[in-house]
C-alpha positions in Angstrom: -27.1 45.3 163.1 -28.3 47.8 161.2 -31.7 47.3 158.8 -34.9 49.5 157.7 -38.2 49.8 160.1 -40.9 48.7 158.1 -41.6 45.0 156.7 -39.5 43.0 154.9 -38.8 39.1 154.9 -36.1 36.3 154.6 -36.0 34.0 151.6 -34.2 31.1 150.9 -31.6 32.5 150.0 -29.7 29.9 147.3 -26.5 31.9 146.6 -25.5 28.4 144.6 -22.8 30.8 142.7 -21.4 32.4 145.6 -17.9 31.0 145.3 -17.8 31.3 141.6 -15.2 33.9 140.2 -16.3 35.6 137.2 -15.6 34.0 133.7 -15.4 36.2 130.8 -17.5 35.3 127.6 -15.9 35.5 124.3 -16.7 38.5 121.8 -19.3 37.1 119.6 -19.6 37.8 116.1 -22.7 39.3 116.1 -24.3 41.6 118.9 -28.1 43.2 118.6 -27.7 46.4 120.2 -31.0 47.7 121.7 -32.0 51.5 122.0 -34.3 51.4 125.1 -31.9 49.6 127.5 -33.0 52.1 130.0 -35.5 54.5 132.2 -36.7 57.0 130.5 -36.4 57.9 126.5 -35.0 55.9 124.1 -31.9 56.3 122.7 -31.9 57.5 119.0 -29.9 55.6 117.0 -27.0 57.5 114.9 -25.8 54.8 112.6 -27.2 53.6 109.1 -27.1 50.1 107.8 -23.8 49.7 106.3 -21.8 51.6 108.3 -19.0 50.3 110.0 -18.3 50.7 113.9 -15.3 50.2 116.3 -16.2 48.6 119.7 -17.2 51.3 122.4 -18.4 53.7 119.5 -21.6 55.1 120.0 -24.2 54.1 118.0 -27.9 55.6 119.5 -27.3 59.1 121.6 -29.5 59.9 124.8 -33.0 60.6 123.5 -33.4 63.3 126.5 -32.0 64.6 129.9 -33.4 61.0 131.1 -32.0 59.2 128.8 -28.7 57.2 128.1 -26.3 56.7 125.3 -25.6 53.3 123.7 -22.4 51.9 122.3 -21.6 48.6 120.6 -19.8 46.2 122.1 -17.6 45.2 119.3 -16.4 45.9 116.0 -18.2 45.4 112.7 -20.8 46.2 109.8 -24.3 47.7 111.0 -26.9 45.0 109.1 -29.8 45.8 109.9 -31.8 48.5 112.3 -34.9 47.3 113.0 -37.9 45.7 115.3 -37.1 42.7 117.3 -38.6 40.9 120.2 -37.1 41.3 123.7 -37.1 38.4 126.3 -40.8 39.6 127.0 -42.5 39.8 123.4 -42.3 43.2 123.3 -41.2 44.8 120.4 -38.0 47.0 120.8 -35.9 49.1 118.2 -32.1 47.3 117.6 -29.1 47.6 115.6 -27.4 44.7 114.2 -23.7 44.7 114.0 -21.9 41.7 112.3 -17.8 41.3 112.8 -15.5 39.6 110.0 -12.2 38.0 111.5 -10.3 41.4 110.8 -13.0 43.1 112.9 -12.9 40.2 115.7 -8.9 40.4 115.5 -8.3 43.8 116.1 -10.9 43.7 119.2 -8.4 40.8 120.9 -6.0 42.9 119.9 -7.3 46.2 121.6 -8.0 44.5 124.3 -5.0 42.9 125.4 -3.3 46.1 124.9 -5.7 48.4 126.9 -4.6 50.6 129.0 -5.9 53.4 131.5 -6.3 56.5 129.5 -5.2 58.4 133.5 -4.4 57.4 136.7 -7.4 57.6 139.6 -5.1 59.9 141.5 -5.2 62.2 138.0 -9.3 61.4 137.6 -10.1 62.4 140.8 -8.0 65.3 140.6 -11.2 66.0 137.8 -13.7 68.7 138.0 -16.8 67.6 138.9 -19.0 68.5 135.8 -16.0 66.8 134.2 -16.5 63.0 135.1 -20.4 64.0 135.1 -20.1 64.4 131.3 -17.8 61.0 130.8 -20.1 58.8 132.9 -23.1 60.4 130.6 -21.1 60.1 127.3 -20.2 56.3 128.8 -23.8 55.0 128.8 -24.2 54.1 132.8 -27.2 53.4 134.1 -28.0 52.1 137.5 -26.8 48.0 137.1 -28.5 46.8 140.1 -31.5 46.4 137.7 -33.6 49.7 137.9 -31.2 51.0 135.1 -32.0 54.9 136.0 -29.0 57.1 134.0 -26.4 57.7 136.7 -25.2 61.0 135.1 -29.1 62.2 135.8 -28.8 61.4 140.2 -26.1 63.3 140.4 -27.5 66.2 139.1 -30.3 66.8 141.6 -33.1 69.3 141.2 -32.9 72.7 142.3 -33.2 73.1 145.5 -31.8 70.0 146.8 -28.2 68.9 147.5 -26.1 65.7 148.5 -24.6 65.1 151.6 -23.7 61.5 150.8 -23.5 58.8 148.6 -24.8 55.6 149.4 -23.5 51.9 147.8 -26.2 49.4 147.2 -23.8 46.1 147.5 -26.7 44.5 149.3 -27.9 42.1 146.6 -30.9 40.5 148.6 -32.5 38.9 145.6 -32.4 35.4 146.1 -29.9 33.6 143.7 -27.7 36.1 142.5 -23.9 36.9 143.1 -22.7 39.6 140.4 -22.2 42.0 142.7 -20.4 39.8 145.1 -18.0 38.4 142.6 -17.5 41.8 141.1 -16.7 42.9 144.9 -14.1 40.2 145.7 -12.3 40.9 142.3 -12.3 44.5 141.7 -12.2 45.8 144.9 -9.6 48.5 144.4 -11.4 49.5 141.2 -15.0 50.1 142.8 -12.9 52.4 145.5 -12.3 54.5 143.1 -15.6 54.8 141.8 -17.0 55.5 145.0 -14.3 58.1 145.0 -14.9 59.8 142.3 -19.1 59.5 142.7 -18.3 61.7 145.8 -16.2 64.1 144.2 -19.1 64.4 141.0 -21.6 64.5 143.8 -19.7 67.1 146.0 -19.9 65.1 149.3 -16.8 64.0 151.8 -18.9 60.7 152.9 -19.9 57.6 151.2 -21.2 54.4 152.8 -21.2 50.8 151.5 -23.7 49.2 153.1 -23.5 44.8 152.7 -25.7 42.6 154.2 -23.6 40.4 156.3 -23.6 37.1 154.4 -20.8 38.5 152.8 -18.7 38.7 154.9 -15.4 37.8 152.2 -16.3 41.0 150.7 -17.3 42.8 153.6 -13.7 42.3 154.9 -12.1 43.2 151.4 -13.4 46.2 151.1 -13.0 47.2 154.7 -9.6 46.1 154.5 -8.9 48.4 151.2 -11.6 51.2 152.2 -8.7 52.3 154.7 -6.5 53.6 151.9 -9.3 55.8 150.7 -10.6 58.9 152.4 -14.7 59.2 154.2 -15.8 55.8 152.6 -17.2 53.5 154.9 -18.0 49.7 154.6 -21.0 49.4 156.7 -22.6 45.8 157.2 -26.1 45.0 157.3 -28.7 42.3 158.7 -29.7 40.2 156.0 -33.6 41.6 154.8 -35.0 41.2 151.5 -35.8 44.0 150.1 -32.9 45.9 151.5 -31.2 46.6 147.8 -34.6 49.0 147.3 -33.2 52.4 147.5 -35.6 54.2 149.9 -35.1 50.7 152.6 -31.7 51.4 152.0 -31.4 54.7 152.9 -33.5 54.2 156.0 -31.0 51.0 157.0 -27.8 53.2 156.5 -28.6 56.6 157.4 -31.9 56.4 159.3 -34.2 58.5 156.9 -37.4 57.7 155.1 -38.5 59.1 152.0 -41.7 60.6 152.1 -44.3 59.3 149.7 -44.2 61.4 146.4 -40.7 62.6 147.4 -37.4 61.6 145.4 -34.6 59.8 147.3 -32.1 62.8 147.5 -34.9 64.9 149.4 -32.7 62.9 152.4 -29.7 64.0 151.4 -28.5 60.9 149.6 -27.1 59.5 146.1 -28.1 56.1 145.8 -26.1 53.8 143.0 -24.8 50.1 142.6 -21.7 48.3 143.3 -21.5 47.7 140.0 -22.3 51.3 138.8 -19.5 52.3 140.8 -16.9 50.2 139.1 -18.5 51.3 135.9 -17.5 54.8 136.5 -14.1 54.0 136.8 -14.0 51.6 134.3 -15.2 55.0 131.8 -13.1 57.9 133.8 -9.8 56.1 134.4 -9.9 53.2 131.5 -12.1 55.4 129.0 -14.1 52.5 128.5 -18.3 52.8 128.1 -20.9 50.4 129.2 -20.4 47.7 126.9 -20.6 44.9 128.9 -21.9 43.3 132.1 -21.6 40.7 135.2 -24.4 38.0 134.8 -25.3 35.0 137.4 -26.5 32.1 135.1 -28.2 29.9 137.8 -30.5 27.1 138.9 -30.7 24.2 140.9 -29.8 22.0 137.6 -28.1 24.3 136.0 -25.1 22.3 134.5 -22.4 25.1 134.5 -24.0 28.3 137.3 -22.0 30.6 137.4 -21.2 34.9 136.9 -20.2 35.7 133.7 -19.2 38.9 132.3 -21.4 39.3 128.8 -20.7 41.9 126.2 -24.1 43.7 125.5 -26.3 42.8 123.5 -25.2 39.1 123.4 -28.0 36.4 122.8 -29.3 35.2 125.7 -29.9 31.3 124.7 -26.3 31.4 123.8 -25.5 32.6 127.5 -27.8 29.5 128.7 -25.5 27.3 126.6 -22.2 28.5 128.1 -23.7 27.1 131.5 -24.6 23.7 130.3 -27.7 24.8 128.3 -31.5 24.9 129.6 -32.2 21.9 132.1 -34.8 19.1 131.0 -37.1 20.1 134.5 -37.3 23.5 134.0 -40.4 25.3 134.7 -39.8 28.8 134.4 -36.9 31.1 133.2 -36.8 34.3 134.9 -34.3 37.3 134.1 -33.1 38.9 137.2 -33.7 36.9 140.7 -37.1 34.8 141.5 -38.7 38.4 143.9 -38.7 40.6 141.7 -37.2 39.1 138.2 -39.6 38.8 135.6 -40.3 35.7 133.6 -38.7 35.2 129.8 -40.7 34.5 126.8 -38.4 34.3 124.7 -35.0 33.3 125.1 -34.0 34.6 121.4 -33.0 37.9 122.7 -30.1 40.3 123.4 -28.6 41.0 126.7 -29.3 44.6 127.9 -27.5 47.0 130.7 -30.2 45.8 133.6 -30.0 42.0 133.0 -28.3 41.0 136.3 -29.2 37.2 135.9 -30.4 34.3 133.8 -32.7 32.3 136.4 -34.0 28.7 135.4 -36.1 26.9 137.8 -37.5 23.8 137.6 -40.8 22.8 137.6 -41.0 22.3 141.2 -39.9 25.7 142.7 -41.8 27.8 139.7 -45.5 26.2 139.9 -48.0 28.3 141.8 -50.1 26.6 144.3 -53.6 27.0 144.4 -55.1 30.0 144.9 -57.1 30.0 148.4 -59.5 32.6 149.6 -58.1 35.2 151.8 -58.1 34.5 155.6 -57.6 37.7 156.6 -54.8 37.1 158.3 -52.8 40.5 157.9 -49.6 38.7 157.1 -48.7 40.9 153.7 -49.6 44.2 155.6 -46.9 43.0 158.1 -43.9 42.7 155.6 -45.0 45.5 153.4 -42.0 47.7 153.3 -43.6 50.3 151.7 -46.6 50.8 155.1 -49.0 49.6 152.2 -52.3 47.5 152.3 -51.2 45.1 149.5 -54.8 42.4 150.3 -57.5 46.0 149.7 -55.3 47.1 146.9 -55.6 43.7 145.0 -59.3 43.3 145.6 -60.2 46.7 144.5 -57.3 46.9 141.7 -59.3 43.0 140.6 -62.9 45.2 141.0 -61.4 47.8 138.6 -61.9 50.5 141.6 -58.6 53.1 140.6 -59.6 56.0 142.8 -59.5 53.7 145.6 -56.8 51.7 144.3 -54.8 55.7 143.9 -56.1 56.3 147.1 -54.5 53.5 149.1 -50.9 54.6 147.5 -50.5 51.9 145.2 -47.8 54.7 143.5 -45.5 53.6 145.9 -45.6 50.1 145.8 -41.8 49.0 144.8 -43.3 46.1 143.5 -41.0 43.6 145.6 -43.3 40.7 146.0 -43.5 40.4 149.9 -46.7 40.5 150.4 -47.0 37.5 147.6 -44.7 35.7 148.7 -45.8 35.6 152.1 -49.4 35.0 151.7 -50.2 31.3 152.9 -53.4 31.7 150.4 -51.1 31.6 147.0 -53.3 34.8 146.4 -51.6 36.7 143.5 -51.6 40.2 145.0 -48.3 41.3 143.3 -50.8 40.7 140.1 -53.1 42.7 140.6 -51.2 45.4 142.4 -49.4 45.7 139.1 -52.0 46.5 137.0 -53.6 48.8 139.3 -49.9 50.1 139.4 -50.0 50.5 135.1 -53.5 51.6 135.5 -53.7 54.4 137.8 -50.2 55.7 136.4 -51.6 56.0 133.2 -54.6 57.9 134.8 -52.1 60.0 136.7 -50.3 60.9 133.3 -53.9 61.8 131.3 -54.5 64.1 134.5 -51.1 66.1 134.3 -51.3 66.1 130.4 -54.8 68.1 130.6 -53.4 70.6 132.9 
């Protein structure tokens, strides 16, 4: 069975919402639209307070060539544009749009009478700058949490050229099932936007690589993959963190990227389940990003389950829907419990690269005490990045940065192995981050000089 070469580990693997089909959550009546919902700039936002919007309209264009557009994700009056915090207590730039019951009524109304704007027979009959353009204008950005513009990977720099795209429908974070649910109901649907990523890309060969705990998709999509030409359903062994993009190119095709190097220096287009059933979703339904798959999930969560959120929905109303926030819980996390980060405030709208709503009680979410190092070697060993995760945290906690540069911590993919794994509770993920933030801020004051 098929895997990467270097490190990696098992977790617990609590897919408590494996089973669960996806419920969808009702349009709100008021969404906050953020601009910054993914790498690179910001969108700019297009819309003044007053104006009034129809759902999918754009209301903030790409703010560069990395960069994404964002649309609201239902009808009504812009109130306010302004400063809010995000689940983290950072301040981002928002829109607020409000719907009256005409607004809300004529979204159920469009909705039930939606209808592909082309067949996928006619969209992949497309040119390929052609369904570039509508999954840029759409707003997609890689959903498997990274959220890098789509439109921007399959336009690779000079010089280099695709020779296959490459599914990540791993999902080896611990606790979450979008992607699976999304795989056992749209199965037909993400075909085609594997399809027509190849055609965009210019390549005859696509892969969907699974780890093989799924085996309910797995067989779907194998069993569906045959009406469809060069894609192939390829199962993996189950390895956290397989769903990074550079492991997963080594598990499917065999080829490491080279430190400093950008993924399609292999040869391969990297994107998500989930950002494959987005593009067909905007060429064949002409429908934008506007809304999302979403495990809610816990041990005591009342109600887990995947839900499909319009953006910009408020998160504690999304905790609700699931039986609200348990009495033991410890520590909310958006995303899974790796490499998820933990909320401060639950006030918030959803955003493109929220894949789940993690709330763990006290007992899995306090940290044991931390130990001295024994030396023992054991993050080194499940580094998947070759790295020396113990030296880099001392010398990141010493405020060393050449050393810390020096040791690579550039490529760290900030997975959490080596924490994880340590049986001295050390908090090398930590420290590896801010020498991470640190030296890449040196990097960047270097380069600007030049």
């Amino acid at each position: 069975m098929r895997t990467f070469r270097k490190g990696g580990i098992h977790p617990p693997e609590n897919k408590l919402t494996a089973s669960r089909p996806i419920v969808d959550v009702e349009l709100p009546a008021e969404v906050v639209i953020a601009f910054g919902q993914h790498i690179g700039a910001p969108a700019k936002c297009i819309v003044a307070k007053g104006d009034h919007v129809t759902r999918g309209q754009v209301v903030a264009e790409a703010g560069g060539f990395v960069s994404a557009n964002v649309h609201s994700s239902i009808s009504g009056t812009v109130t306010k544009i302004d400063k809010i915090r995000n689940c983290y207590g950072q301040l981002i730039d928002t829109v607020t749009i409000v719907a009256d019951d005409a607004d809300h009524q004529a979204d159920m109304e469009a909705m039930a009478k939606a209808a592909p704007v082309m067949t996928p027979q006619q969209a992949l009959q497309l040119d390929p700058k052609q369904i570039i353009d509508t999954i840029g204008n759409a707003g997609i950005v890689g959903l498997g949490g990274a959220t890098f513009p789509a439109k921007v990977k399959l336009m690779p720099p000079p010089g280099s050229k695709a020779e296959i795209v490459i599914i990540n429908a791993v999902e080896c974070e611990p606790f979450l099932t979008n992607d699976h649910a999304l795989m056992l109901e749209r199965p037909e649907e993400i075909l085609t936007g594997v399809s027509l990523l190849m055609r965009a890309a210019g390549v005859s060969h696509a892969v969907i690589g699974i780890e093989n705990n799924k085996p309910d998709a797995i067989a779907v999509l194998s069993s569906r993959a045959v009406q469809f030409d060069g894609i192939e359903v390829m199962p993996l062994k189950v390895k956290y963190p397989q769903g990074g993009e550079k492991q997963l190119i080594d598990a499917v095709i065999g080829r490491q990227v080279a430190s400093g190097a950008l993924p399609i220096s292999t040869g391969a287009i990297v994107q998500n389940v989930a950002t494959a059933y987005a593009v067909y979703e905007a060429v064949v339904c002409g429908k934008p990003l506007i809304e999302r798959v979403i495990t809610v999930t816990g041990p005591s969560v009342a109600k887990p389950g995947n839900y499909r959120v319009p953006l910009g929905y408020p998160m504690d109303r999304l905790a609700e829907i699931a039986g609200g926030i348990p009495a033991d819980t410890g520590k909310i996390i958006l995303g899974g419990p790796m490499m998820g980060r933990t909320v401060t405030n639950l006030n918030s709208p959803t955003l493109k690269g929220v894949s789940g709503l993690l709330m763990l009680p006290e007992s899995m979410a306090k940290r044991p005490a931390v130990q001295p190092c024994i030396r023992c070697a054991s993050c080194v060993s499940v580094c998947p990045m070759g790295l020396q995760p113990y030296l880099i945290a001392r010398l990141s906690g010493r405020g060393d940065w050449e050393q810390v540069e020096a040791l690579g911590v550039m490529n760290c993919i900030e997975c959490g192995c080596c924490a994880y794994t340590c049986p001295s509770a050390r908090p090398l993920l930590d420290y590896i981050r801010l020498g991470k933030t640190t030296v890449g801020g040196i990097i960047r004051g270097r380069q600007a000089k030049k």
